[in-house]
C-alpha positions as CSV (number, residue, x, y, z in Angstrom):
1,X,-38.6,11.2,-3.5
2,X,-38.5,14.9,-2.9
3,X,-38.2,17.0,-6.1
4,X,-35.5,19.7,-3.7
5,X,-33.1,18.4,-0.9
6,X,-32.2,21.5,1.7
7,X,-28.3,20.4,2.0
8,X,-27.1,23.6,3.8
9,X,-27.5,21.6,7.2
10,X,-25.3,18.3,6.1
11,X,-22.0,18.5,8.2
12,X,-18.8,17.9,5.8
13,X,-16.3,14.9,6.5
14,X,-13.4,14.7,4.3
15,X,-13.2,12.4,1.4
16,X,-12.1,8.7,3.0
17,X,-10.4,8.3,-0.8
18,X,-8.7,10.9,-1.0
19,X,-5.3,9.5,-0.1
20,X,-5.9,6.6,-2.5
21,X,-6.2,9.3,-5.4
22,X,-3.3,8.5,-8.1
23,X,-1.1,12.2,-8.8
24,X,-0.9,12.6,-12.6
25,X,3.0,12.7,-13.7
26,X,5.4,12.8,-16.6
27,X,8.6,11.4,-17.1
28,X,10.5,10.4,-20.1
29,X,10.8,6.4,-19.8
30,X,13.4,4.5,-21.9
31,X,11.8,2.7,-24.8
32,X,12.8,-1.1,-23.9
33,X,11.5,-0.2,-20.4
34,X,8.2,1.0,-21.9
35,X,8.0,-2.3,-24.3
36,X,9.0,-4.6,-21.7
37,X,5.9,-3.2,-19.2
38,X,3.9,-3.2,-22.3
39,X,4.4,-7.1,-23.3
40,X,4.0,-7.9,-19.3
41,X,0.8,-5.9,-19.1
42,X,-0.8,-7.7,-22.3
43,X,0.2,-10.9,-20.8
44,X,-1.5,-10.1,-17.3
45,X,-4.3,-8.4,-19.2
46,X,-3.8,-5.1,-17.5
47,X,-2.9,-1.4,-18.5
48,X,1.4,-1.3,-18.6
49,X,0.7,2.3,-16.5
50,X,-1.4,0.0,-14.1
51,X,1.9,-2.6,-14.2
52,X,4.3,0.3,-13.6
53,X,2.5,1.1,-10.7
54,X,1.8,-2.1,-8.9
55,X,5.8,-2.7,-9.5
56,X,6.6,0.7,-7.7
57,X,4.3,0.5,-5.0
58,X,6.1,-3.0,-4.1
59,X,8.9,-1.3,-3.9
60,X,7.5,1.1,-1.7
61,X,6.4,-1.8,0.7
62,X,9.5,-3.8,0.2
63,X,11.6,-0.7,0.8
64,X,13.8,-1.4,-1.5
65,X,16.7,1.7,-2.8
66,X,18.4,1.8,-5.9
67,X,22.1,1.7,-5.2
68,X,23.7,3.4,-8.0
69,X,27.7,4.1,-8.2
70,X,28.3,7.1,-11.1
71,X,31.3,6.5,-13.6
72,X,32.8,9.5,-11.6
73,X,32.9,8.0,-8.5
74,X,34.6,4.6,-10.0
75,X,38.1,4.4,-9.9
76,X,39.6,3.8,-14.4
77,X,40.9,0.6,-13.3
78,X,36.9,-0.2,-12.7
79,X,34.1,-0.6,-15.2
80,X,31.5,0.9,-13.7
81,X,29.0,-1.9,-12.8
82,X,25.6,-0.6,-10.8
83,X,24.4,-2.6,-8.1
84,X,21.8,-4.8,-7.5
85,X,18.5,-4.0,-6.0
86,X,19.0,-4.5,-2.6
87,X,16.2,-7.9,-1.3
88,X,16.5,-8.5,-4.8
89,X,17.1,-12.4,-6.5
């Protein structure tokens, strides 16, 4: 093995993994919703941040939207009631 490699001739390609890189982000999570993706993630034997992700990326791939109604846009005589996930049981 050489003890110096003379690089200034490699050609550059772009990272192939670059796209699969995870973003780093913050967001304030209700604390039920943190101890119910906590007790899933212990059961599967995975990080809950790992869980949260996997169940938002099958979103992505199902498509699925939150339909959500605001108490404003309810008429009084109506409690408001959200709907369901759309291709949800």
């Amino acid at each position: 093995m050489k003890s110096e490699y003379d690089l200034s001739k490699m050609k550059s390609r772009k990272n192939p993994y670059a796209a699969k890189l995870k973003k780093p982000v913050s967001m304030r999570l209700s604390e039920d919703v943190v101890t119910y993706f906590k007790s899933m993630a212990k059961e599967a034997g995975v990080p809950y941040q790992t869980l949260i992700n996997l169940y938002l990326r099958d979103c992505v791939m199902q498509h699925r939207k939150v339909q959500i109604v605001w108490p404003s846009q309810v008429s009084p005589k109506n409690s408001f009631k959200p709907k369901p996930l759309r291709g949800s049981a």
